[in-house]
PDBQT receptor file of N, H, CA, C and O in Angstrom, charges set to zero:
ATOM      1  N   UNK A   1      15.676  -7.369  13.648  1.00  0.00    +0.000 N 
ATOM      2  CA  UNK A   1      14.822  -6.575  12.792  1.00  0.00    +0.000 C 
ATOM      3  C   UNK A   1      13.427  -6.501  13.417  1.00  0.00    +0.000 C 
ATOM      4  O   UNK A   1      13.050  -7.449  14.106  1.00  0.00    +0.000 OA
ATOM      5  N   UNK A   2      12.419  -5.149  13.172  1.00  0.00    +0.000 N 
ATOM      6  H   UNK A   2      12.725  -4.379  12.613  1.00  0.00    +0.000 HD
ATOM      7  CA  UNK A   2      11.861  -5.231  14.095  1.00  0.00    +0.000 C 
ATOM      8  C   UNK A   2      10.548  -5.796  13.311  1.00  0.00    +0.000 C 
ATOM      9  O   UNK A   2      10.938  -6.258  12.239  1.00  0.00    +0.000 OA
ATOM     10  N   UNK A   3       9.079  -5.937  13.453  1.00  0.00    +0.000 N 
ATOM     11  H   UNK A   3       8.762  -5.561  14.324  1.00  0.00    +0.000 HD
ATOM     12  CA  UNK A   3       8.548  -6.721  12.878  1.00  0.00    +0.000 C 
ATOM     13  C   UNK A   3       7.322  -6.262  14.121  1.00  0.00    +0.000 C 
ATOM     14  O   UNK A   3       7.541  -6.239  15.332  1.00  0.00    +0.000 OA
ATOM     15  N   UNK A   4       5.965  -5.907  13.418  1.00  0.00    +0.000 N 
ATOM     16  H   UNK A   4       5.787  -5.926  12.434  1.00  0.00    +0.000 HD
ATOM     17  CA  UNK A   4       4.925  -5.202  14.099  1.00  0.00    +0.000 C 
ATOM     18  C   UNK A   4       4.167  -6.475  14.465  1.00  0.00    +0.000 C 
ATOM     19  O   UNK A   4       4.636  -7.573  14.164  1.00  0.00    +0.000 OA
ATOM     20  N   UNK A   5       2.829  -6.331  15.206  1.00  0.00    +0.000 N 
ATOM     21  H   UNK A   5       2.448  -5.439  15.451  1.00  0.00    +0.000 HD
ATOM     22  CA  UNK A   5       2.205  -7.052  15.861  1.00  0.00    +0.000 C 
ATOM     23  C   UNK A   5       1.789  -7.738  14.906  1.00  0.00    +0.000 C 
ATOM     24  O   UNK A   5       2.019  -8.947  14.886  1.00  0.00    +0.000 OA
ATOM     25  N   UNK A   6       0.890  -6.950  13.624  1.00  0.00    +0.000 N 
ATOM     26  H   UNK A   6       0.703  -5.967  13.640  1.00  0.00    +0.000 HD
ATOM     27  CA  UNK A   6       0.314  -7.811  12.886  1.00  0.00    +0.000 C 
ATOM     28  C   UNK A   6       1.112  -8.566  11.927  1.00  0.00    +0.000 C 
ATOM     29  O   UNK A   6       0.686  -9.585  11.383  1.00  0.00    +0.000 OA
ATOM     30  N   UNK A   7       2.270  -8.071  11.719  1.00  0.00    +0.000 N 
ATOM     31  H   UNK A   7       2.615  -7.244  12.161  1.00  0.00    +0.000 HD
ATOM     32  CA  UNK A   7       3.140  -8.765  10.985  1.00  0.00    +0.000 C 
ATOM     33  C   UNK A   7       3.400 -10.147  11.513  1.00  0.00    +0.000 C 
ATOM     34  O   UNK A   7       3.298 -11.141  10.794  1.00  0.00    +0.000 OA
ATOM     35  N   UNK A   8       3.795 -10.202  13.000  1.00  0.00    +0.000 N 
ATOM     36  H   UNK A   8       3.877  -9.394  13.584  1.00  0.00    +0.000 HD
ATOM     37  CA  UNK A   8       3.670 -11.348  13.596  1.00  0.00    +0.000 C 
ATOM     38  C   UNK A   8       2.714 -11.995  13.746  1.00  0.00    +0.000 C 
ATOM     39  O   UNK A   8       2.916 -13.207  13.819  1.00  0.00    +0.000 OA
ATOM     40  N   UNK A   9       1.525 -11.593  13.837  1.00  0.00    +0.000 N 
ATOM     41  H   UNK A   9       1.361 -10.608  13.778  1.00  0.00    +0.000 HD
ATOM     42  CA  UNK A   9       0.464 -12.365  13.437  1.00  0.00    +0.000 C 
ATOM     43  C   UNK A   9       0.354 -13.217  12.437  1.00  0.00    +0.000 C 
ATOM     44  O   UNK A   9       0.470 -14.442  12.432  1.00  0.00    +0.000 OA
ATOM     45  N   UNK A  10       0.078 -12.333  11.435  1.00  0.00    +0.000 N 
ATOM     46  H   UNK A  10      -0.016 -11.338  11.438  1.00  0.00    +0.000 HD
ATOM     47  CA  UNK A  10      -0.185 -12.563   9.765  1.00  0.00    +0.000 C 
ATOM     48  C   UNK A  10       1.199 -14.181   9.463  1.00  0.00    +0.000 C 
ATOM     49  O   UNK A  10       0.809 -15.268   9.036  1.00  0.00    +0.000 OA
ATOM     50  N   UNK A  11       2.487 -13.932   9.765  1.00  0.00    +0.000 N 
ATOM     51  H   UNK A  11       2.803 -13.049  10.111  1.00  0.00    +0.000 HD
ATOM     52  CA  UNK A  11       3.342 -14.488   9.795  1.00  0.00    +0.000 C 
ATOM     53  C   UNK A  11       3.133 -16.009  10.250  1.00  0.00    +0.000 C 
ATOM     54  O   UNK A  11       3.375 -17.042   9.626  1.00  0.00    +0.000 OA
ATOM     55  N   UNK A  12       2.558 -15.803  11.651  1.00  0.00    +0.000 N 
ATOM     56  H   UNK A  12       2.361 -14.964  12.158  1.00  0.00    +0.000 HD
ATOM     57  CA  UNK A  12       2.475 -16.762  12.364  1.00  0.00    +0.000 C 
ATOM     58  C   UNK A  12       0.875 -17.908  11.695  1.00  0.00    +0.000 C 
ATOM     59  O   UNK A  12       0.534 -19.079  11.533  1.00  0.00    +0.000 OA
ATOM     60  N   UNK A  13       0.438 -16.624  11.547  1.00  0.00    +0.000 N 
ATOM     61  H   UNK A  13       0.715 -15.672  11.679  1.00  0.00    +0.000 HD
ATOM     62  CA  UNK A  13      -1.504 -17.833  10.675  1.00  0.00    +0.000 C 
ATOM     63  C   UNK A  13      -0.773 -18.418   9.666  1.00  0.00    +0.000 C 
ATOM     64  O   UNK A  13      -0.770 -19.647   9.589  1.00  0.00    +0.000 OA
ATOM     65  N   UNK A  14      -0.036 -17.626   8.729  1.00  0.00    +0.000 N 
ATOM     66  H   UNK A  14      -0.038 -16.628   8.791  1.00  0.00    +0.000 HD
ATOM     67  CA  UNK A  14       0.732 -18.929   7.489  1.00  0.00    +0.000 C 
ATOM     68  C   UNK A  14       1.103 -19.879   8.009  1.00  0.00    +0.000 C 
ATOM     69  O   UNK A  14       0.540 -20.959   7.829  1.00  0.00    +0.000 OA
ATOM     70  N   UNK A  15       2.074 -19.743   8.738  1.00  0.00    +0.000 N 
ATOM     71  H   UNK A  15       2.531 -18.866   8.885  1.00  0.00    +0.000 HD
ATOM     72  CA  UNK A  15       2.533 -21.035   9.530  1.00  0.00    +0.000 C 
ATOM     73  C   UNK A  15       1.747 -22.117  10.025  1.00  0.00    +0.000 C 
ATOM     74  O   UNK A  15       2.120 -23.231   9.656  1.00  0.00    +0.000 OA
ATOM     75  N   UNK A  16       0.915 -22.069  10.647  1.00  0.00    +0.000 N 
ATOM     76  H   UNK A  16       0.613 -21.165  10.947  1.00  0.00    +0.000 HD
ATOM     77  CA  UNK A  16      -0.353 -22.603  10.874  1.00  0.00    +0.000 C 
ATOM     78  C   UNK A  16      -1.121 -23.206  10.307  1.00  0.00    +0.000 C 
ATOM     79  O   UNK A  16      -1.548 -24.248  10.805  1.00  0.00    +0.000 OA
ATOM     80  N   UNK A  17      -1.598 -22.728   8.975  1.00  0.00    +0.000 N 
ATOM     81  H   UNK A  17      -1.252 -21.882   8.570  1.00  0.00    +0.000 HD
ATOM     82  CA  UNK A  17      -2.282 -23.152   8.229  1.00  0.00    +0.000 C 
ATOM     83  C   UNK A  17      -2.131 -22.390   6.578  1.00  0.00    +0.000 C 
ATOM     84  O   UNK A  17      -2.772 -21.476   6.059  1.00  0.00    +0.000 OA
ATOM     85  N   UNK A  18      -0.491 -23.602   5.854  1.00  0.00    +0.000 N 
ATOM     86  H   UNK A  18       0.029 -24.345   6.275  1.00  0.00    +0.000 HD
ATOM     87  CA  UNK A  18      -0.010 -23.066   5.285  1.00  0.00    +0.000 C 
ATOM     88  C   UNK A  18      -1.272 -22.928   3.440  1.00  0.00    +0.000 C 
ATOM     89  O   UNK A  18      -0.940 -22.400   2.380  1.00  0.00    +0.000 OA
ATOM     90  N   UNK A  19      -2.546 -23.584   3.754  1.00  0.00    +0.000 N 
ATOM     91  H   UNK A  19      -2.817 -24.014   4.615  1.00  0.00    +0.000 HD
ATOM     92  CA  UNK A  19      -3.189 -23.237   2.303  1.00  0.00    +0.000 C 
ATOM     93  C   UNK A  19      -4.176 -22.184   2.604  1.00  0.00    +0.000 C 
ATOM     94  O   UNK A  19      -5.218 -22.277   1.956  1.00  0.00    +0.000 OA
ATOM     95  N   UNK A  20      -4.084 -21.095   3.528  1.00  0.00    +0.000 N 
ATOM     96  H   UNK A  20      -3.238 -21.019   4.055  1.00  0.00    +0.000 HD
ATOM     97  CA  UNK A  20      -4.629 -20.152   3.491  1.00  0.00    +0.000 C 
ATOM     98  C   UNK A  20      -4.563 -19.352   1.514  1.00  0.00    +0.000 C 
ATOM     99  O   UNK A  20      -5.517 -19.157   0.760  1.00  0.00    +0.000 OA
ATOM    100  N   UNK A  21      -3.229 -19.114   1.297  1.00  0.00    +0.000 N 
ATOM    101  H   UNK A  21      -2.455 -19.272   1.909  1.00  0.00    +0.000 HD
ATOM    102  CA  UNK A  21      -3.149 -18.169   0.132  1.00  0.00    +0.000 C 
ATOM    103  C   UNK A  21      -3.971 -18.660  -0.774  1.00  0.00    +0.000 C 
ATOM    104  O   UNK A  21      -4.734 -17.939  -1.417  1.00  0.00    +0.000 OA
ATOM    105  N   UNK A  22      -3.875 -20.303  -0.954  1.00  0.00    +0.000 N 
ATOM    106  H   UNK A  22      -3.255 -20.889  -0.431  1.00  0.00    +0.000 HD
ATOM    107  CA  UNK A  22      -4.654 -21.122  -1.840  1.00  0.00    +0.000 C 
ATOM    108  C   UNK A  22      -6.170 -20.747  -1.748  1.00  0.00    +0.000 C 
ATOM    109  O   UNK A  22      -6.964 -20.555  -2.668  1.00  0.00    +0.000 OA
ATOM    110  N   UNK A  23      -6.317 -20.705  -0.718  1.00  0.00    +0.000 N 
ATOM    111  H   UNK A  23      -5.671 -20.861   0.030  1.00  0.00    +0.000 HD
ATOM    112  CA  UNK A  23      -7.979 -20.608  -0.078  1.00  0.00    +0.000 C 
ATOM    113  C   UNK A  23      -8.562 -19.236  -0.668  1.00  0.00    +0.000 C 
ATOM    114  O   UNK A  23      -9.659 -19.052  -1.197  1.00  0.00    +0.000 OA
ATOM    115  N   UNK A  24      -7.612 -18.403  -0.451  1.00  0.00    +0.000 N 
ATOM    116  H   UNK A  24      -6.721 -18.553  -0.022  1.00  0.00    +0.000 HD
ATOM    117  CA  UNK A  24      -8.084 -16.628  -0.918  1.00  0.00    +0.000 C 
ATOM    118  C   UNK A  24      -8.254 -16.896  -2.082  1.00  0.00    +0.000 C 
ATOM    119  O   UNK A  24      -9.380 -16.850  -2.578  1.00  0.00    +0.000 OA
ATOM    120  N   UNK A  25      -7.133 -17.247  -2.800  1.00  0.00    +0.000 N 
ATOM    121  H   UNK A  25      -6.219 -17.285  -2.397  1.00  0.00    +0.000 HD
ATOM    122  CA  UNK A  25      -7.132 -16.937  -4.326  1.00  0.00    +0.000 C 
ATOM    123  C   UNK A  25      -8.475 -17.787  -4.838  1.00  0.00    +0.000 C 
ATOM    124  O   UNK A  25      -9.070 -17.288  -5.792  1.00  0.00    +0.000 OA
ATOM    125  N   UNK A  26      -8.767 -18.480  -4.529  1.00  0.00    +0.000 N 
ATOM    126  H   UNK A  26      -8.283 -18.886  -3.753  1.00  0.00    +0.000 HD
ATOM    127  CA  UNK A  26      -9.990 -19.773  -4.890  1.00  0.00    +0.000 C 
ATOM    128  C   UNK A  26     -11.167 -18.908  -4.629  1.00  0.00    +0.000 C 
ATOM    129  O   UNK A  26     -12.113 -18.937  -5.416  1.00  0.00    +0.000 OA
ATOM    130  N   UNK A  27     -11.185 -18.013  -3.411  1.00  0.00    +0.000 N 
ATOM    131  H   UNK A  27     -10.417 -17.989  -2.771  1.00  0.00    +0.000 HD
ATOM    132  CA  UNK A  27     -12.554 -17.246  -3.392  1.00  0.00    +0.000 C 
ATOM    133  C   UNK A  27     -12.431 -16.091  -4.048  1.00  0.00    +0.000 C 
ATOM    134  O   UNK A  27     -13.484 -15.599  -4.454  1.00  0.00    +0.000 OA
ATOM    135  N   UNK A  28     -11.232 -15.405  -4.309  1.00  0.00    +0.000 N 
ATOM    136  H   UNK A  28     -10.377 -15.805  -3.980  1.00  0.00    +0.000 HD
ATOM    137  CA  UNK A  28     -11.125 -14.299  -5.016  1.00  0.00    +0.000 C 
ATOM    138  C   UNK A  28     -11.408 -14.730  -6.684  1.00  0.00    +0.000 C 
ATOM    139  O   UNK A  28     -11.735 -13.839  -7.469  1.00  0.00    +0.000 OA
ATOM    140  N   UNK A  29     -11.271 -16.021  -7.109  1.00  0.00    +0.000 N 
ATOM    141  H   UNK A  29     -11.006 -16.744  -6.472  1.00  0.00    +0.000 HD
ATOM    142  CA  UNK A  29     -11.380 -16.389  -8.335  1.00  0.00    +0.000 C 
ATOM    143  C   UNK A  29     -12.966 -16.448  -8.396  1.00  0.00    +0.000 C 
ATOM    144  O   UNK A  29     -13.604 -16.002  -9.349  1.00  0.00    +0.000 OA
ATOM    145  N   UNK A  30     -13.469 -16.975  -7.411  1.00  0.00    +0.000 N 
ATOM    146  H   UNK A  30     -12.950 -17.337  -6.637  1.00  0.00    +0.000 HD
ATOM    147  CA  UNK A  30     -14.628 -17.412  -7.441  1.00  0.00    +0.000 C 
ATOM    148  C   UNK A  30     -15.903 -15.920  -7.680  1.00  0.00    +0.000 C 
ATOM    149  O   UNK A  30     -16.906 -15.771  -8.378  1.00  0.00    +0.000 OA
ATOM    150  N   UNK A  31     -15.425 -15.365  -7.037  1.00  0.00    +0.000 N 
ATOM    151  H   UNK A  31     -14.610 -15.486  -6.471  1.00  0.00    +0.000 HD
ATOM    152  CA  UNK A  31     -16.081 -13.789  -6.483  1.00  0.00    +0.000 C 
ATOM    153  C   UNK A  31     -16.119 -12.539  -7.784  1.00  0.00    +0.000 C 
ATOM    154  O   UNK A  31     -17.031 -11.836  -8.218  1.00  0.00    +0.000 OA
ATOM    155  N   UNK A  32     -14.658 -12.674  -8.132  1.00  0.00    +0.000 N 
ATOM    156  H   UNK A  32     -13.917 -13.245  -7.779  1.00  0.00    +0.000 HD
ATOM    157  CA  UNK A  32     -14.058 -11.342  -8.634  1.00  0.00    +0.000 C 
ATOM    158  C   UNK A  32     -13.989 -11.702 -10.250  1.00  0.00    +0.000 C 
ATOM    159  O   UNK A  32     -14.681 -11.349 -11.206  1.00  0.00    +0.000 OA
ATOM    160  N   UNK A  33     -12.954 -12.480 -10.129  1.00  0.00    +0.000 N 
ATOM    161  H   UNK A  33     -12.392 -12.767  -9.353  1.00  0.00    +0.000 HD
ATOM    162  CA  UNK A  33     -12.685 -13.252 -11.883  1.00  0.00    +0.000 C 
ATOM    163  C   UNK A  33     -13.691 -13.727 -12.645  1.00  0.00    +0.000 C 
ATOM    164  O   UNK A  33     -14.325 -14.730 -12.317  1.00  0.00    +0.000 OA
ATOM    165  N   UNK A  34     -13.980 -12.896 -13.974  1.00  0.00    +0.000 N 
ATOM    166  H   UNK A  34     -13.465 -12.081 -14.241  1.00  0.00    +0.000 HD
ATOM    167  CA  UNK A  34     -14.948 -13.004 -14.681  1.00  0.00    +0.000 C 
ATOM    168  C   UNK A  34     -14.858 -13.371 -16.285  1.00  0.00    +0.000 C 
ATOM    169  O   UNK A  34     -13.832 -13.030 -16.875  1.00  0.00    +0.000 OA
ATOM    170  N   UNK A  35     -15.547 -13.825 -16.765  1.00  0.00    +0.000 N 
ATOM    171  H   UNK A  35     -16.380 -14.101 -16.286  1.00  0.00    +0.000 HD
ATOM    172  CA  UNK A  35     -15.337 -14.381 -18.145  1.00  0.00    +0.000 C 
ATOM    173  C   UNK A  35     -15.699 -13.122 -19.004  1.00  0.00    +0.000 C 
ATOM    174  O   UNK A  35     -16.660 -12.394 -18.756  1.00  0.00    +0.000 OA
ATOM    175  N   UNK A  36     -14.721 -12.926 -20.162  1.00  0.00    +0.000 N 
ATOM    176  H   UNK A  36     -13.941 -13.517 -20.363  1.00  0.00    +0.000 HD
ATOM    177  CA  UNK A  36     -15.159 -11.631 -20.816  1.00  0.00    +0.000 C 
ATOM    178  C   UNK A  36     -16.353 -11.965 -21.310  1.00  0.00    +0.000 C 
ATOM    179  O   UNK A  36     -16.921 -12.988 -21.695  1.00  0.00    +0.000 OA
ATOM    180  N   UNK A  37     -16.636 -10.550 -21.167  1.00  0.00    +0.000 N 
ATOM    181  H   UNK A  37     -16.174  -9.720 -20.855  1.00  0.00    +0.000 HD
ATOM    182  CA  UNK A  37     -18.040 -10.150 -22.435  1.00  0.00    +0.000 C 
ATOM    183  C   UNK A  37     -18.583 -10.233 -23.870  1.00  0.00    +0.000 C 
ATOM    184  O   UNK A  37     -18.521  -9.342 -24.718  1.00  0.00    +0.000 OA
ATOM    185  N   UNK A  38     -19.190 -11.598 -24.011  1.00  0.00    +0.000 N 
ATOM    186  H   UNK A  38     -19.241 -12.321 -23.322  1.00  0.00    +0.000 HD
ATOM    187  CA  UNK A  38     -19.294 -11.832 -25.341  1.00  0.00    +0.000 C 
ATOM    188  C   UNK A  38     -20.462 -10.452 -26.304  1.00  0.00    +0.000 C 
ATOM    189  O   UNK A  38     -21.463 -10.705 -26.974  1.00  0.00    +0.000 OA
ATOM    190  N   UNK A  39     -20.048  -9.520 -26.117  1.00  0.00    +0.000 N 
ATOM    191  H   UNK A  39     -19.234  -9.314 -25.572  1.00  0.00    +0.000 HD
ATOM    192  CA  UNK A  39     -20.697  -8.363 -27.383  1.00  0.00    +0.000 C 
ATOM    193  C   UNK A  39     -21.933  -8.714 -27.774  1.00  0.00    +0.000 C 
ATOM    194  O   UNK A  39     -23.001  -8.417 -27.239  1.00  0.00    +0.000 OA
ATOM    195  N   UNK A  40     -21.669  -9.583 -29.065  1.00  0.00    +0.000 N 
ATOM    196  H   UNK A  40     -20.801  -9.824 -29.500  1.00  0.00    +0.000 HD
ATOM    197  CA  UNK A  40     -22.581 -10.120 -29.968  1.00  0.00    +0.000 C 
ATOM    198  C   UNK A  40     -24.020 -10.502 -29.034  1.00  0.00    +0.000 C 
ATOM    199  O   UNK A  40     -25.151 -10.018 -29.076  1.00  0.00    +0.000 OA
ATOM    200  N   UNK A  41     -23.432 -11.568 -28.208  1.00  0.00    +0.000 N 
ATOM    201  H   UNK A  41     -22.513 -11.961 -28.175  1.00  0.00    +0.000 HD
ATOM    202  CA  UNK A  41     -24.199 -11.802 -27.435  1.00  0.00    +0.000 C 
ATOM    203  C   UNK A  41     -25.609 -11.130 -26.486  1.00  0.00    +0.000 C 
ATOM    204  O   UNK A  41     -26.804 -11.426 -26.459  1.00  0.00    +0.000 OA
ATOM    205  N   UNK A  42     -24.953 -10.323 -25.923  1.00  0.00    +0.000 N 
ATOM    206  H   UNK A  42     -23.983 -10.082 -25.945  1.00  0.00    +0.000 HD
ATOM    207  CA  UNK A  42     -24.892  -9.278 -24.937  1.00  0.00    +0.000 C 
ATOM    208  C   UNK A  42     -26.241  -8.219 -25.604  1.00  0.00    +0.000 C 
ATOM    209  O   UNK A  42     -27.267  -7.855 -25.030  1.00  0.00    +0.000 OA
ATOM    210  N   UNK A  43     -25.762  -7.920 -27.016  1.00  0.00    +0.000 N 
ATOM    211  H   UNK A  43     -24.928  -8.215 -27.482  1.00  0.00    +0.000 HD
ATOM    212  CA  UNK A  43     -26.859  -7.347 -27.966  1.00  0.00    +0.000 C 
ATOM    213  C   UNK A  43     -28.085  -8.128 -28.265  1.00  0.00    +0.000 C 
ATOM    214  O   UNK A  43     -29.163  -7.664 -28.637  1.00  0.00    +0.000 OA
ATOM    215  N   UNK A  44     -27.769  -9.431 -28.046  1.00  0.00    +0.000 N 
ATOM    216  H   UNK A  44     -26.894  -9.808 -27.744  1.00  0.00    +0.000 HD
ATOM    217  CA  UNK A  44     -28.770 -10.338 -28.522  1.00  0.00    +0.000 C 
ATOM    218  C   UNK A  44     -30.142 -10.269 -27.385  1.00  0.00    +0.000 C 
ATOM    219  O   UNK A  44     -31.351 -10.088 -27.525  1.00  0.00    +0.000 OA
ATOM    220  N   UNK A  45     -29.065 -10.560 -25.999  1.00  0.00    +0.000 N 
ATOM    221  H   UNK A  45     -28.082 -10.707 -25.885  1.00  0.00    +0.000 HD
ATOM    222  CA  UNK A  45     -30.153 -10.052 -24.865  1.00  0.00    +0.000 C 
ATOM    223  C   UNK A  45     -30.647  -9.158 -24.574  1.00  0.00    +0.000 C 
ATOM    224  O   UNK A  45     -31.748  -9.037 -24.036  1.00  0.00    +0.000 OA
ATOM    225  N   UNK A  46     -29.475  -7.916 -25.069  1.00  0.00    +0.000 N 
ATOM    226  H   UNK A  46     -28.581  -8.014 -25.506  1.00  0.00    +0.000 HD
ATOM    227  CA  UNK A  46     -30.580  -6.379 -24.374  1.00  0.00    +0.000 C 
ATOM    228  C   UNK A  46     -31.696  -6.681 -25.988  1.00  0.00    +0.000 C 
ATOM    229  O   UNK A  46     -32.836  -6.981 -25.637  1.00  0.00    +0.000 OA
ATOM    230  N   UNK A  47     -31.578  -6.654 -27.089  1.00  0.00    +0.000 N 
ATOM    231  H   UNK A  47     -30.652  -6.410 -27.374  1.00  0.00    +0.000 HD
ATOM    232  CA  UNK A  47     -32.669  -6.790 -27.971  1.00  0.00    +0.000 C 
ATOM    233  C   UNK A  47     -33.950  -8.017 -27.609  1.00  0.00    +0.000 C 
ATOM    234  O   UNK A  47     -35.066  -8.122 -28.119  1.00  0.00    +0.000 OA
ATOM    235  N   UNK A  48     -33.531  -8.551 -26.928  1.00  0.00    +0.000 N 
ATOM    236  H   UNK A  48     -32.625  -8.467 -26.514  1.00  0.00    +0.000 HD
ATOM    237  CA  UNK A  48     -34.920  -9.590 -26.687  1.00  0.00    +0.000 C 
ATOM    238  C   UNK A  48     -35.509  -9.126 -25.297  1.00  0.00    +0.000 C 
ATOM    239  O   UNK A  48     -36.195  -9.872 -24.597  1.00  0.00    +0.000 OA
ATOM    240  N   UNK A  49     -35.230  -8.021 -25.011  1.00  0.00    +0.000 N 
ATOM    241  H   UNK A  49     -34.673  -7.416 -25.580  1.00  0.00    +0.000 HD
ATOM    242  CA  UNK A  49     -35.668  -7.239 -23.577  1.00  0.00    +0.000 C 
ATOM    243  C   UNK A  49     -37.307  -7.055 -23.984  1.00  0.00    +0.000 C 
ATOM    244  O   UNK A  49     -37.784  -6.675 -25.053  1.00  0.00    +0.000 OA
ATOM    245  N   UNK A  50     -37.856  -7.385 -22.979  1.00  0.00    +0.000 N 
ATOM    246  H   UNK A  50     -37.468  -7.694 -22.111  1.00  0.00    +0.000 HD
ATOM    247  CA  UNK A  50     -39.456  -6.857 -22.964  1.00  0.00    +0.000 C 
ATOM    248  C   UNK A  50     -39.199  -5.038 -22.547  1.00  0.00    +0.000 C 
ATOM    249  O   UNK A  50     -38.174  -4.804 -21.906  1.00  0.00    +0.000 OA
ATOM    250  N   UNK A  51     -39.707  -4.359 -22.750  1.00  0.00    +0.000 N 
ATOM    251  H   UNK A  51     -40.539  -4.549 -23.271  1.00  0.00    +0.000 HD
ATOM    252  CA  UNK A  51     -39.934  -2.927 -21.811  1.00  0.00    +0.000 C 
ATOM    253  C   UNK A  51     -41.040  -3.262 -20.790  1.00  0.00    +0.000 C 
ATOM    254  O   UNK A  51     -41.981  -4.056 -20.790  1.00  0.00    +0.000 OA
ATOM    255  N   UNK A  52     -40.551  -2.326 -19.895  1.00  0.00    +0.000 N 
ATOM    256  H   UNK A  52     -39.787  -1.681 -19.895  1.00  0.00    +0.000 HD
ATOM    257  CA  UNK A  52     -41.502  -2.290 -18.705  1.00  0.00    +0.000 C 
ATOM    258  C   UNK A  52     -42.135  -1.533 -18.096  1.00  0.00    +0.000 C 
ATOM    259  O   UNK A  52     -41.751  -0.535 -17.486  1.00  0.00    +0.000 OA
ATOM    260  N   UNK A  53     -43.222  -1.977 -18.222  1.00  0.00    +0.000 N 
ATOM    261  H   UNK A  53     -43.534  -2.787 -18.718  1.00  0.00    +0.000 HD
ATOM    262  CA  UNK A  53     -44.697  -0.614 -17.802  1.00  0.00    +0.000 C 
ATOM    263  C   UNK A  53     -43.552   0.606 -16.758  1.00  0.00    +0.000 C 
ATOM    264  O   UNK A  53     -42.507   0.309 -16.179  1.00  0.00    +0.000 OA
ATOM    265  N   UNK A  54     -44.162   1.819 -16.822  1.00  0.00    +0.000 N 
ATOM    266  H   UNK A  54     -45.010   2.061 -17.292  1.00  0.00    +0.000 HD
ATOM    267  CA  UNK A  54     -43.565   2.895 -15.535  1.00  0.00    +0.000 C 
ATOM    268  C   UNK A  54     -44.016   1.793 -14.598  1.00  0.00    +0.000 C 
ATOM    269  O   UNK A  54     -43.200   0.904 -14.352  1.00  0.00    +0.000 OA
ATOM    270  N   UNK A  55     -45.185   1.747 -14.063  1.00  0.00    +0.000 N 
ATOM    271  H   UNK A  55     -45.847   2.469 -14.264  1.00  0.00    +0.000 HD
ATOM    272  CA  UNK A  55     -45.749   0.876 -12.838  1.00  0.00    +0.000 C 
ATOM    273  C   UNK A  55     -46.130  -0.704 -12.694  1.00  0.00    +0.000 C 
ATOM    274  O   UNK A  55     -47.252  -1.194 -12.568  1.00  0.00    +0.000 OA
ATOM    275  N   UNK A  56     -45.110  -1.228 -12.737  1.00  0.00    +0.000 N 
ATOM    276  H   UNK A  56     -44.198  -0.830 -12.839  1.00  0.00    +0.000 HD
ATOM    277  CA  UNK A  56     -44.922  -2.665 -12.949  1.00  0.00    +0.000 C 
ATOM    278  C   UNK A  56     -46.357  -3.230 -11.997  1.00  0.00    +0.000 C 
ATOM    279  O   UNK A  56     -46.862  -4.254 -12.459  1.00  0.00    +0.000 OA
ATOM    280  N   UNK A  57     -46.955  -2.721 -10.880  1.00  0.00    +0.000 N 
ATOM    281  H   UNK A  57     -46.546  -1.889 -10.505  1.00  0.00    +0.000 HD
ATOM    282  CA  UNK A  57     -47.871  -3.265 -10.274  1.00  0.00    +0.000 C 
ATOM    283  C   UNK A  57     -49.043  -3.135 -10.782  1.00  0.00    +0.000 C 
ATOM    284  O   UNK A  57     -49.657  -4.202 -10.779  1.00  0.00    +0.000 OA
ATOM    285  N   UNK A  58     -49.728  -2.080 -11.309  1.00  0.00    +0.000 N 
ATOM    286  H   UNK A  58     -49.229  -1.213 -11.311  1.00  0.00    +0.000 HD
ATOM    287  CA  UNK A  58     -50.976  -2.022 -11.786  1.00  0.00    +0.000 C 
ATOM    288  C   UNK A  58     -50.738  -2.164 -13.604  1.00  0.00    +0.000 C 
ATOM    289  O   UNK A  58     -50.624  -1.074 -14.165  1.00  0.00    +0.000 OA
ATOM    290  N   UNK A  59     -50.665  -3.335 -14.454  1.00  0.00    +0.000 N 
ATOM    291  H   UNK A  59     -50.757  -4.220 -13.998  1.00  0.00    +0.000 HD
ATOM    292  CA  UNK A  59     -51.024  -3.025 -15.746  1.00  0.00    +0.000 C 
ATOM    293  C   UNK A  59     -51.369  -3.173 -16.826  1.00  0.00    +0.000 C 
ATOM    294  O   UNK A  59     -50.929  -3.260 -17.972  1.00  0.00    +0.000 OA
ATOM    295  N   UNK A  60     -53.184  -3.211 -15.703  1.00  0.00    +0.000 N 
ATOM    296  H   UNK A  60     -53.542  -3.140 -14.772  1.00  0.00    +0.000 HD
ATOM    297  CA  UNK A  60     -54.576  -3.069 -16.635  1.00  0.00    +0.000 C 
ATOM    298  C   UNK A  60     -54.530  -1.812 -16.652  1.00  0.00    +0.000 C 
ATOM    299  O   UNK A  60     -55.374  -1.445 -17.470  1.00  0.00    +0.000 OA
ATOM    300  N   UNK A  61     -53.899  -0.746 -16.104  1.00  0.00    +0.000 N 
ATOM    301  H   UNK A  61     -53.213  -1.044 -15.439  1.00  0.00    +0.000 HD
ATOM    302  CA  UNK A  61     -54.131   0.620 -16.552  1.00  0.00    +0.000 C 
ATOM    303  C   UNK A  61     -54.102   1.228 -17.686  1.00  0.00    +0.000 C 
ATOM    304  O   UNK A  61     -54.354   2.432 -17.748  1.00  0.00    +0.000 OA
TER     305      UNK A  61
């Protein structure tokens, strides 16, 4: 069966160093996976928002 370069590659790094998948999923958890959005919350912060001058640098104007 025939089986491409990177396939043999890819194939061969598992072999090698079989907690690669472990390793992804741990940074993909770390990176990507997020805790839902508590709402309530969420309202609580945009309402305790200051507004902000147009020109945040000058404002004694």
């Amino acid at each position: 069966m025939y089986q491409s370069d990177i396939t043999q590659f890819l194939n061969q790094l598992k072999q090698q160093k079989p907690s690669l998948e472990a390793e992804q999923r741990q940074g993909r958890a770390l990176l990507w996976d997020k805790q839902p959005i508590d709402l309530d919350e969420r309202a609580t912060q945009q309402a305790a928002r200051v507004p902000q001058t147009p020109y945040v640098y000058y404002q004694n104007f």
